[in-house]
Backbone as numpy.savetxt, mean C-alpha at the origin, in Angstrom:
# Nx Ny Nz CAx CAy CAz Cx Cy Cz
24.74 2.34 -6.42 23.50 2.96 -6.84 23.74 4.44 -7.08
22.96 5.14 -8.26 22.99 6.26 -8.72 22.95 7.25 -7.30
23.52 8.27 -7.04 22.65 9.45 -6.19 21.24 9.89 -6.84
21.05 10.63 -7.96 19.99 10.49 -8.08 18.71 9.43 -8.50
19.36 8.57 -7.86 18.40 6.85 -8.13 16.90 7.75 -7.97
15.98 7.07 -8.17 14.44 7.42 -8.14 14.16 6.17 -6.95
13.21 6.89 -6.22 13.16 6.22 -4.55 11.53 5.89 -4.61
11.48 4.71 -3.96 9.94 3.71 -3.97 9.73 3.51 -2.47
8.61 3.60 -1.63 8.28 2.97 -0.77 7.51 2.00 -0.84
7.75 1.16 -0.32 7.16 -0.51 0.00 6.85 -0.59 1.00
5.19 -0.71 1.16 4.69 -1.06 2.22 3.84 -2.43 2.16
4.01 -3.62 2.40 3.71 -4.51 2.16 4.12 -5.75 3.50
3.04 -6.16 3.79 3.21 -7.16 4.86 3.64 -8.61 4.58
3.48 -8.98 3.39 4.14 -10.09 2.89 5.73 -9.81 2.72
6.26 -10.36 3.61 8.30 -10.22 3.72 8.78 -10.63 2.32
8.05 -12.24 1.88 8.69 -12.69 0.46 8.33 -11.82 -0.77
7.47 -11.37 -0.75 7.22 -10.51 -1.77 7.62 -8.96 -1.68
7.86 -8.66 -0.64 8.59 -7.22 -0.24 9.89 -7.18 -0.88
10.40 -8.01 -0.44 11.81 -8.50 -0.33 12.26 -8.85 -2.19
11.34 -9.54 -2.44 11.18 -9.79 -3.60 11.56 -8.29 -4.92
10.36 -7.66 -4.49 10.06 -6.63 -5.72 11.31 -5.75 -5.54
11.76 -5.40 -4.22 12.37 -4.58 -3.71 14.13 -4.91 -4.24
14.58 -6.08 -4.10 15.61 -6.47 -4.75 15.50 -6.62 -6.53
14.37 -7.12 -7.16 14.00 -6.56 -8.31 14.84 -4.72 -8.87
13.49 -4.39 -7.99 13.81 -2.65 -8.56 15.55 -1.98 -7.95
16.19 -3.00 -7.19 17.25 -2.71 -6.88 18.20 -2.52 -8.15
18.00 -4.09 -8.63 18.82 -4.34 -10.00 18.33 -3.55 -10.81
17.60 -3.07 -10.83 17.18 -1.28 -11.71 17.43 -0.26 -11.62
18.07 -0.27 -10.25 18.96 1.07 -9.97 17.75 2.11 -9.48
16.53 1.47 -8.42 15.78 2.04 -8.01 16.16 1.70 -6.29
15.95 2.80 -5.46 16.31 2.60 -4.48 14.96 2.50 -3.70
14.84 1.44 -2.59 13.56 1.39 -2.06 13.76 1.38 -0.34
12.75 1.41 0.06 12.61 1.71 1.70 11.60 0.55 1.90
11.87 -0.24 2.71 10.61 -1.03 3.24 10.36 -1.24 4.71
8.41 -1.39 4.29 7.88 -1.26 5.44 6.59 -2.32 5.87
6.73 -3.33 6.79 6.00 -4.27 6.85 4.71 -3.74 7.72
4.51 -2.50 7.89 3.08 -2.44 8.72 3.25 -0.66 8.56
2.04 -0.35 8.97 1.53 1.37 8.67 2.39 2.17 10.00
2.67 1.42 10.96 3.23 1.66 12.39 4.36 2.26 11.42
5.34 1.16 10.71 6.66 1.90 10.29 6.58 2.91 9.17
5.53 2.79 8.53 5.44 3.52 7.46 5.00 4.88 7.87
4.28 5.12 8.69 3.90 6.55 8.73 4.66 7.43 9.21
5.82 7.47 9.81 6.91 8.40 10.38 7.95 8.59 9.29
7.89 7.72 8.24 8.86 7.90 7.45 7.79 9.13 6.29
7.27 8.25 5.92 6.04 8.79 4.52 5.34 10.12 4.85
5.77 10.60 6.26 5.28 11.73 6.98 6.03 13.14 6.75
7.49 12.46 6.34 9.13 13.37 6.73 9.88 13.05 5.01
9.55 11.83 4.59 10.52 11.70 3.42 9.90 11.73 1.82
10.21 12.09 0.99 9.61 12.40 -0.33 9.56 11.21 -1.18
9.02 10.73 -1.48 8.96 9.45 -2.64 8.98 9.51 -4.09
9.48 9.02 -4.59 9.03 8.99 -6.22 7.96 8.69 -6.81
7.69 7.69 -6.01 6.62 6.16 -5.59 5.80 5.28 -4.82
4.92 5.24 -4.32 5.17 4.40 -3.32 4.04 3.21 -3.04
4.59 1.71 -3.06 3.68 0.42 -3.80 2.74 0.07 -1.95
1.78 -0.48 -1.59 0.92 -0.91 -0.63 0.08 -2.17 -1.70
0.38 -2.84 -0.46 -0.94 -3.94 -0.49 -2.24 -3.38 0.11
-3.37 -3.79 -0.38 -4.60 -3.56 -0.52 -5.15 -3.92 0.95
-4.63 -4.91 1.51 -4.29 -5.51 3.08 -3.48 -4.88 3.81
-3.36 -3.85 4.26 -2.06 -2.93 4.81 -2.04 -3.35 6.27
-1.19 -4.30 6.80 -1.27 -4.43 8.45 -0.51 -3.00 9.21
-2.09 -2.66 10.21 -1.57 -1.67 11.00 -0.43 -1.49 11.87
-0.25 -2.87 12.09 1.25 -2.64 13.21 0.53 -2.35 14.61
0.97 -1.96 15.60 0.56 -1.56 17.09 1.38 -0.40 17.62
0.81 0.63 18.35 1.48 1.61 18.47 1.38 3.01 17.56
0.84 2.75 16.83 1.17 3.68 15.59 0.73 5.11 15.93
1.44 6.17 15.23 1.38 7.78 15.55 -0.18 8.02 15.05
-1.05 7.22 14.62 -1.93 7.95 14.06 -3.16 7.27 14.37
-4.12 8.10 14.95 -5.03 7.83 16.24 -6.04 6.70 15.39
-6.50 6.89 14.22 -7.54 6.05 13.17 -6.68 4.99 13.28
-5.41 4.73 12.56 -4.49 3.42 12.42 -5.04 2.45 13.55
-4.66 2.85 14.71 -4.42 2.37 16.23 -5.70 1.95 16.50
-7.02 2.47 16.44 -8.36 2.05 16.51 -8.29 1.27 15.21
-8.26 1.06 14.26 -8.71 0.02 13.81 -7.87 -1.11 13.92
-6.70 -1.29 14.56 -5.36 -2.05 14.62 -6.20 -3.15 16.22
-6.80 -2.36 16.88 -7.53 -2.47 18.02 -9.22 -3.40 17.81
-9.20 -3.10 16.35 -10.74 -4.06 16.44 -10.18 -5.39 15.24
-8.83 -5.58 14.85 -9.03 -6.41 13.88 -9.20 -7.94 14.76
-8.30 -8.49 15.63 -8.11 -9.26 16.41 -9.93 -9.74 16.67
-10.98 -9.13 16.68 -11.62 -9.23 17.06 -12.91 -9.68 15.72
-12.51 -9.02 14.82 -13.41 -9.17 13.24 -12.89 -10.39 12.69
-12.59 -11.75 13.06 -12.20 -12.64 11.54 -12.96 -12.36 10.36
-14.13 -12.32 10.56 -14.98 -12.26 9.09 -14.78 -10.75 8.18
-14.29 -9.81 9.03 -14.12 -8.67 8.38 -12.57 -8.37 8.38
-11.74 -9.25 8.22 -10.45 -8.50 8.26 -10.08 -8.34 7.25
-10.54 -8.74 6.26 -10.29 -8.20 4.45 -10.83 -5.96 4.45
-11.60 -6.39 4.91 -12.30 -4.55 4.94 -11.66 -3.96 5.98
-11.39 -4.34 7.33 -10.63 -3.28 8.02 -9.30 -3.31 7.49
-8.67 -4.32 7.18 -7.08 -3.86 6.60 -7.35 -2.87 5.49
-8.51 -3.19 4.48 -8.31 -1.86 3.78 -8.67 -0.90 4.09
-9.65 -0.71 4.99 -9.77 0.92 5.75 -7.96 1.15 6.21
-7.45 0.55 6.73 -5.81 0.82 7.17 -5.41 1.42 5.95
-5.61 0.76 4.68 -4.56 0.96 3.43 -5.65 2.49 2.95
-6.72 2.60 3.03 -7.48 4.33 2.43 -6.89 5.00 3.90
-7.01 4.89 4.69 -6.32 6.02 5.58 -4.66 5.78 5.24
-3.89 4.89 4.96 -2.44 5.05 4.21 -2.80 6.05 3.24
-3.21 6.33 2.38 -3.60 7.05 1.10 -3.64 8.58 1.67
-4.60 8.58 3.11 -4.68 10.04 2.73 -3.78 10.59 3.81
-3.20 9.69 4.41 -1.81 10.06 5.05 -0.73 10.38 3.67
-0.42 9.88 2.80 0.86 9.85 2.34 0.36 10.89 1.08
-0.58 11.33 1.10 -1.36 12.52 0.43 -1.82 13.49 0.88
-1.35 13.31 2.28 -1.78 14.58 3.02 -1.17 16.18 2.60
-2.37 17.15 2.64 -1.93 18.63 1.84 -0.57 19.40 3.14
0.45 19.56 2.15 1.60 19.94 2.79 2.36 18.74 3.17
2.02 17.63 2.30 3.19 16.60 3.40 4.18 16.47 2.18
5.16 15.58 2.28 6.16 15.32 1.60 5.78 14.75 0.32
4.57 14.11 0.21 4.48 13.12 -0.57 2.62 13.41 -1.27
2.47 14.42 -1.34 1.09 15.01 -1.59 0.72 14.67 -2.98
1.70 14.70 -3.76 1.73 14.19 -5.55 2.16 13.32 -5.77
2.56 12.36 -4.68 3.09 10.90 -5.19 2.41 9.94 -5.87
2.96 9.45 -6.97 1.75 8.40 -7.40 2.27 7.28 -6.33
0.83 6.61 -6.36 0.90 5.46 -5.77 0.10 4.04 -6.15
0.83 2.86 -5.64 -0.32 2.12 -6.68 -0.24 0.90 -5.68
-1.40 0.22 -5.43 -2.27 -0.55 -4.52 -2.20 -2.08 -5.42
-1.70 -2.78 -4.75 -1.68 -4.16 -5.59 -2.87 -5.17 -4.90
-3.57 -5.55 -5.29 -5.04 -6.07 -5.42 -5.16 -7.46 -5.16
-4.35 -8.50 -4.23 -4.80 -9.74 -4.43 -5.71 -10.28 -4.41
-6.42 -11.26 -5.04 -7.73 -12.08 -4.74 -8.93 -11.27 -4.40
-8.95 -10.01 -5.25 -10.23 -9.59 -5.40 -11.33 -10.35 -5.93
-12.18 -9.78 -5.82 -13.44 -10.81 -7.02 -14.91 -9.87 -6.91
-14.95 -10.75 -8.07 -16.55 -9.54 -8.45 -17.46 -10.27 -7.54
-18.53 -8.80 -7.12 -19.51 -8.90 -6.10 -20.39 -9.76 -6.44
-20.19 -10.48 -7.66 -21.80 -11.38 -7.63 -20.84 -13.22 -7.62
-19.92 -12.82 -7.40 -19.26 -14.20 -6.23 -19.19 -14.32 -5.14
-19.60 -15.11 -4.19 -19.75 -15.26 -2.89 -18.37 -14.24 -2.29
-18.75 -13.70 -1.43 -17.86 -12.52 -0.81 -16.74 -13.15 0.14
-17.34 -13.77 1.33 -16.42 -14.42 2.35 -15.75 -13.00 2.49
-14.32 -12.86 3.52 -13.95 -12.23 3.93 -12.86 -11.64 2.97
-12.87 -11.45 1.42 -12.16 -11.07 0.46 -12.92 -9.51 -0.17
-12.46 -8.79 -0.57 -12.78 -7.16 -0.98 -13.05 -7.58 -2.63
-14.22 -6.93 -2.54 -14.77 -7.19 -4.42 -14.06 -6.12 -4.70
-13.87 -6.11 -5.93 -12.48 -5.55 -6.90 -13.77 -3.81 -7.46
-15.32 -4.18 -7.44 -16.08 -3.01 -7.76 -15.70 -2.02 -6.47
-16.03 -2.63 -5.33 -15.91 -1.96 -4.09 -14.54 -1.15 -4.10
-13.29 -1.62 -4.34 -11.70 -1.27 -4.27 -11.96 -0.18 -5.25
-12.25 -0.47 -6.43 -12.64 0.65 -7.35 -13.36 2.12 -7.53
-14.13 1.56 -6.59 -15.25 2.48 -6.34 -14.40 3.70 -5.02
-13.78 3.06 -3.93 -12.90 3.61 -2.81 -11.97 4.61 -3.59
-11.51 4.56 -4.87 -9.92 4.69 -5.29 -10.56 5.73 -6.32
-11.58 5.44 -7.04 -12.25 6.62 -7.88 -11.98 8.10 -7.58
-12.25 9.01 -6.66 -11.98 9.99 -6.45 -11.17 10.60 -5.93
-10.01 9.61 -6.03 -8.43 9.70 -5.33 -7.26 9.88 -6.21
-6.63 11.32 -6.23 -5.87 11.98 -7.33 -4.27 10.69 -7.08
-3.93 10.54 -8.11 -2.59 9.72 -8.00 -2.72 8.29 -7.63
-3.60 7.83 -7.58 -3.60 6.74 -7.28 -4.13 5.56 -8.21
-3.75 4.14 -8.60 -4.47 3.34 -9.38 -3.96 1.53 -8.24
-4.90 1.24 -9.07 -4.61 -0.39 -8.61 -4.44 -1.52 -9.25
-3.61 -2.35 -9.38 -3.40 -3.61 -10.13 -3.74 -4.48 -9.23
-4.54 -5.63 -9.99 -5.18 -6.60 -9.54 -4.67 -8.01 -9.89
-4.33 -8.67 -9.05 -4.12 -10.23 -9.25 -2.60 -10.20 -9.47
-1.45 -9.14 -9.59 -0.15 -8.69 -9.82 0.85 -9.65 -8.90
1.88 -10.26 -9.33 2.72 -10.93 -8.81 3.92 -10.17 -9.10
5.09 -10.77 -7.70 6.27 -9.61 -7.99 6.62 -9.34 -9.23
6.72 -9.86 -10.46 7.33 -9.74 -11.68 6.16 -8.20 -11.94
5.19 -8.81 -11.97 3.86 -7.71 -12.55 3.96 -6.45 -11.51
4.31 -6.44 -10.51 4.45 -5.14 -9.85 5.38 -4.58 -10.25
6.69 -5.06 -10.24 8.07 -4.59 -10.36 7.67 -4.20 -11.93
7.20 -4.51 -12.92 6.65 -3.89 -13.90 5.98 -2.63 -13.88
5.09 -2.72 -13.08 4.03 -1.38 -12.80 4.96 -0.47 -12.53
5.22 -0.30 -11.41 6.39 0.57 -10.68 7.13 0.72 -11.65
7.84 0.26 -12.26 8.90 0.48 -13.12 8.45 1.25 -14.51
6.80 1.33 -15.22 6.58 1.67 -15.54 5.63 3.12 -15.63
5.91 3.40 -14.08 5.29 4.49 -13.38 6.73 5.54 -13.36
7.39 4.88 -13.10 8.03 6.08 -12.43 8.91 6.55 -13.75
């Protein structure tokens, strides 16, 4: 791999699809870091500069984590079945303004939120995030966009066409 390869963080709790995109953008001569929960991600994304960096819309908090919001809501999911679509994404908007935080490493990084099984609000909701709501969260958030319904091929696209 190049030294100056262009560097992606992957934060994504799905292993096959981590694993997936990540060996993808390899054979591209993109170098990536992965991270299956916000626990590992935030000590890195805190200290290291990104080019990039991809999250699921579902961000599992992990346990333990340096960051006092993470850890409280990591603390009520076990307890919400019907809401664990909305607290994982409160996890993934506090990812955002961690890895955008003013003075951090990664303050101008684009970043881009992959969207599974959204659906519009005038379909029965169940414990899935309407795609207006995700939209509406991400609106006033510099660097950031979201692809919806994206499979590894379609991410490893995005990314690849981001950076």
């Amino acid at each position: 791999m190049k030294e100056n390869a262009k560097t992606v963080g992957l934060l994504m709790n799905e292993k096959a699809l981590r694993r997936a995109v990540a060996a993808d953008l390899d054979r591209e001569g993109v170098r990536c870091t992965e991270f299956a929960t916000a626990t590992q991600a935030v000590p890195v994304l805190t200290s290291r500069t990104f080019d990039l960096v991809a999250l699921d819309a579902a961000t599992f908090p992990g346990f333990g984590c340096l960051d006092g919001e993470i850890r409280d809501l990591a603390a009520m999911i076990p307890r919400a079945e019907l809401n664990e679509a909305v607290l994982y994404w409160q996890v993934t908007l506090r990812m955002l303004d961690i890895i955008h935080e003013d003075g951090g490493p990664n303050v101008a990084t684009p970043v881009i939120i992959r969207v599974p099984e959204a659906r519009s609000s005038s379909i029965g909701m169940g414990d899935v995030l309407a795609r207006e709501s995700v939209e509406k969260d991400l609106r006033s958030r510099s660097h950031v966009r979201s692809i919806f319904d994206a499979d590894a091929q379609g991410l490893v696209r995005e990314i690849l066409f981001s950076l």
